[in-house]
Structures are given as C-alpha cells and as structure tokens.
N, C-alpha and C positions, 0 to 999 in steps of 0.2 A: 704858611701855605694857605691859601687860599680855597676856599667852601669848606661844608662840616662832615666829619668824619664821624660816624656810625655808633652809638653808645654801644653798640653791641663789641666793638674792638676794646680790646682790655689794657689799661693804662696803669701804669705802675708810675710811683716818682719815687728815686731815693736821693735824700740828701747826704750830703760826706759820702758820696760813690764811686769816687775817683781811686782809691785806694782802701785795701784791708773790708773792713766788714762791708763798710756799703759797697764795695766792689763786688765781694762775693754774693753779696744778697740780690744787687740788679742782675749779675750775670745771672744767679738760679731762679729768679723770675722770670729772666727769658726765656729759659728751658721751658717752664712752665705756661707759656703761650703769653707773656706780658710784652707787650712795646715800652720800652722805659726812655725814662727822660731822668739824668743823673744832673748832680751840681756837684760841684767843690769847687775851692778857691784856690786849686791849682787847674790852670789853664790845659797845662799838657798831660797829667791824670787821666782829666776825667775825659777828654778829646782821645786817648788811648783804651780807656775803658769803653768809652760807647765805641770804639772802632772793634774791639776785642769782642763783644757782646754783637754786632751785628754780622760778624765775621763767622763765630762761632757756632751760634743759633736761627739766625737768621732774620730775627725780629728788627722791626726799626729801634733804632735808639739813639738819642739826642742827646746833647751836653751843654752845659752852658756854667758859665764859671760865675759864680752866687756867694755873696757873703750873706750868709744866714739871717748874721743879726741885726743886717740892714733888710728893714720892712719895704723899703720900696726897691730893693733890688727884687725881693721876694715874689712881691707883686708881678713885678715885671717878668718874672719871670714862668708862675703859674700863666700867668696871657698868653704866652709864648709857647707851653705846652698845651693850653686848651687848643688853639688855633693849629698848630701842628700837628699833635695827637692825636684831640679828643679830650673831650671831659676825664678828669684823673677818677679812676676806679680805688688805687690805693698807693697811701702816702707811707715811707719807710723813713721816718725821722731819724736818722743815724748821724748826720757832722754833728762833732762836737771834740775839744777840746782839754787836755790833759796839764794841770802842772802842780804839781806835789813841792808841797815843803812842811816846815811847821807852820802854825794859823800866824806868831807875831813877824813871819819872813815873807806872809805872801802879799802881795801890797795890792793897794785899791785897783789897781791897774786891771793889774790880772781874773780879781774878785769877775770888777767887770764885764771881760771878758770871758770870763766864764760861761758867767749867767748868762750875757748876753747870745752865744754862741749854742751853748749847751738846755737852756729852758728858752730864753726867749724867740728862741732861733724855731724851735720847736713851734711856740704859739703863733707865730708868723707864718711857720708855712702851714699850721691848721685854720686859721682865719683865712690864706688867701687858695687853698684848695677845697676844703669843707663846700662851699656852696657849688664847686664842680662836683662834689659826689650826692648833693642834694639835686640836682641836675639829672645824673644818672638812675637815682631812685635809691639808691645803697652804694656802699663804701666802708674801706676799713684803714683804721691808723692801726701802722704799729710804732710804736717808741721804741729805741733801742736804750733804754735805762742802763742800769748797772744795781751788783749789789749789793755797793756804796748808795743805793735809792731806800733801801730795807733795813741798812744798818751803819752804825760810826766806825769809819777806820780813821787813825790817825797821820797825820800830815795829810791827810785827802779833805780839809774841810770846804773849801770851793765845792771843789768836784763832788762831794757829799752832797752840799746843799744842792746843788745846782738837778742833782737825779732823783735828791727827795721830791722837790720842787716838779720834775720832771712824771713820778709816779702820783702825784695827785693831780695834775694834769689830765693823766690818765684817767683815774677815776673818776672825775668831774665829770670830762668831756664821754666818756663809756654811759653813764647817767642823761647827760642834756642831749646826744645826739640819737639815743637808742630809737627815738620816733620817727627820726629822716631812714632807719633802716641803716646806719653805720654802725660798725663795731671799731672799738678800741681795745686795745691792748698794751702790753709793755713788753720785753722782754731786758731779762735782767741775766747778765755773764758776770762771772766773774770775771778774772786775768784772763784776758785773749792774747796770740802771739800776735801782735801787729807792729808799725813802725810808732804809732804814739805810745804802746806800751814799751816799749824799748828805750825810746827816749823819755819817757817819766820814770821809768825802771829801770836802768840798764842793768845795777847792782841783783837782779831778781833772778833765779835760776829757776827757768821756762818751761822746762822738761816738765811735758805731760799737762800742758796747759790748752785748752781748745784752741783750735784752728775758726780764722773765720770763715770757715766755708759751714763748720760745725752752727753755729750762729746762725749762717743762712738757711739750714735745712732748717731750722725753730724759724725763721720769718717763712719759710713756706709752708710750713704746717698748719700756721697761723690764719693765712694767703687761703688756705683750703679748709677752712674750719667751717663747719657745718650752720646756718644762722639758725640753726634751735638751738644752741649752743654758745655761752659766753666765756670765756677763758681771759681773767684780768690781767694777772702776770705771771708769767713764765721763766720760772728762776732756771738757770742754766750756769753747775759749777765743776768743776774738775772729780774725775770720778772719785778722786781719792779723798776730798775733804770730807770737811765734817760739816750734815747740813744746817741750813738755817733754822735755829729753834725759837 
C-alpha cells in the first residue's frame, strides 16, 4: 500500500497465527483495537484467520505465509507489514514447533528444526521488527515460552532447550531494549488444548487443560500493562497442579 500510515494506529504481528494459540491471541487483539498482520506456514490458516478476524471485529488484518526460521523471508516480510500497516506496535512471538521422544531417538534433523523454528525463529522476527517499534517510540514483545523454559521434563529435550533459550532471550532483550521504551515479556503455559499438543500428546488425557483463548487473555493483559510497570514472565498452569517451586 502505498504512503504512510499514522503511528498513532496500533499494529499488532503474531506469528504461528493461523491456528490454536496464535489464532486466539490475534483475534483478541483485534477486539482490543489492534490491526494485525499474522503468519504461518500454512497458507489456507492463516488466509482464514485474518478473514475471521476482519469479519468478526472489524480491524484490518493481513496474512502472509512465513517460515520463521528463514531470516529473509522474515524480513520480507516485516517490509510488507510496515508499508501496509504501519510501524509494528507489538510483536506475539508464538510459531513454534513440537516433537517429543527420548533425547537418543530425536535426531539432528528435528534438534534443528526446533531451534530453528522455536528460538531462532523468535530472534528473527525481533531483529526485523524492533527498529519498527524504535520508529514508534515504544513497543512490546511477548514470547509465547512454555514451562518446559523454567524446568526439565523428559522426552521434551529439543523443546526444553529450545524455550530455555527462548526465556533468556527474554530477559536479555527486557534489559538492552528498556531505553528505546520497549517491554518484553514471556509467557509460559503449560499443556494447552491445541492441534500440535494433540499430535505430540495424543496418549495425554486433556480434561481440564487451558484453552487457548485462556493464553490469549495473558497476551492481552500483557498488551495493557501499565509502562511503570514490568512483568518478565508470566507462568500460566492448570488450576489443578502443583506450582512451580
């Protein structure tokens, strides 16, 4: 789209938006007065997602089918929301990928793609939207961690490292961007219903496991957090466990 749009309009990006959590989180940022612009790397998702979310709330919202852990799609594609949007207000780091086994069964492949996907995927789109919320004057990430970021579970060692990795991130960037007027965050679920916990779980009986719409009320609370105020991560687990000590 062609000339610039207003800083004063408020720009939301989530990645992995096409479905499950980052679906729920774009759509309740558009309640919330956010224009979003989603990615996943399914084409028809997240073309259904933003059609759902413009349909529903009214907001504009954009799509574009993005593999994370490639940096110059990444690029290419923050260009593509600044110039249609608006400078991004806040980034929802949520695609990421699941695959469970034991550590000698999961092979280099997958390691890979993990990190790639689930941390690097993350540092990608903070390098290529950070200087749009330095633009704007403030801005906030949130991480959608896990909390496999906080603690070891077994056959999750990918997925462990990959959200440890994911939470010092967090704190790093919460420290180095505090000047430009950004906040950072993480937030950390345990078991969510979704279709990747289904397919890394299917054996797991879900009953009474959050919803991700659950999830997205924590990204919008986050969304509206007061800037006298910093909140690093936000553990979110099933009412019934037992918490992290």
């Amino acid at each position: 789209m062609a000339g610039e749009t207003s800083v004063s309009v408020r720009v939301a990006v989530v990645t992995g938006g096409g479905r499950g959590i980052g679906r729920a989180c774009a759509l309740a940022l558009a309640r919330e007065g956010f224009d979003i612009a989603l990615c996943s790397r399914s084409r028809d998702e997240a073309c259904q997602a933003a059609s759902d979310i413009g349909r529903e709330t009214g907001r504009r919202a954009v799509w574009e089918r993005v593999d994370v852990g490639n940096p110059e799609q990444v690029d290419a594609f923050a260009e593509r929301v600044r110039e249609t949007l608006g400078p991004v207000e806040l980034l929802v780091n949520n695609a990421g990928i699941a695959r469970f086994a034991p550590f000698l069964e999961l092979s280099r492949e997958i390691w890979k793609q993990t990190l790639e996907v689930n941390l690097l995927g993350a540092v990608y789109c903070c390098q290529a939207f950070v200087p749009q919320m330095i633009e704007r004057g403030h801005g906030r990430i949130i991480n959608i961690a896990s909390v496999t970021g906080l603690k070891a579970i077994p056959r999750q060692s990918a997925y462990t490292v990959s959200k440890h990795g994911l939470i010092g991130l967090t704190r790093s960037l919460a420290l180095e961007l505090r000047d430009y007027g950004i906040a950072v965050h993480a937030v950390c679920p345990g078991g969510v219903v979704t279709r990747m916990s289904e397919e890394a779980m299917p054996d797991r009986d879900k009953s009474g496991w959050p919803q991700p719409e659950d999830v997205a009320q924590a990204v919008v609370y986050l969304a509206g957090l007061s800037p006298r105020v910093a909140l690093d991560i936000l553990v979110l687990r099933r009412f019934g466990s037992e918490p992290l000590g």
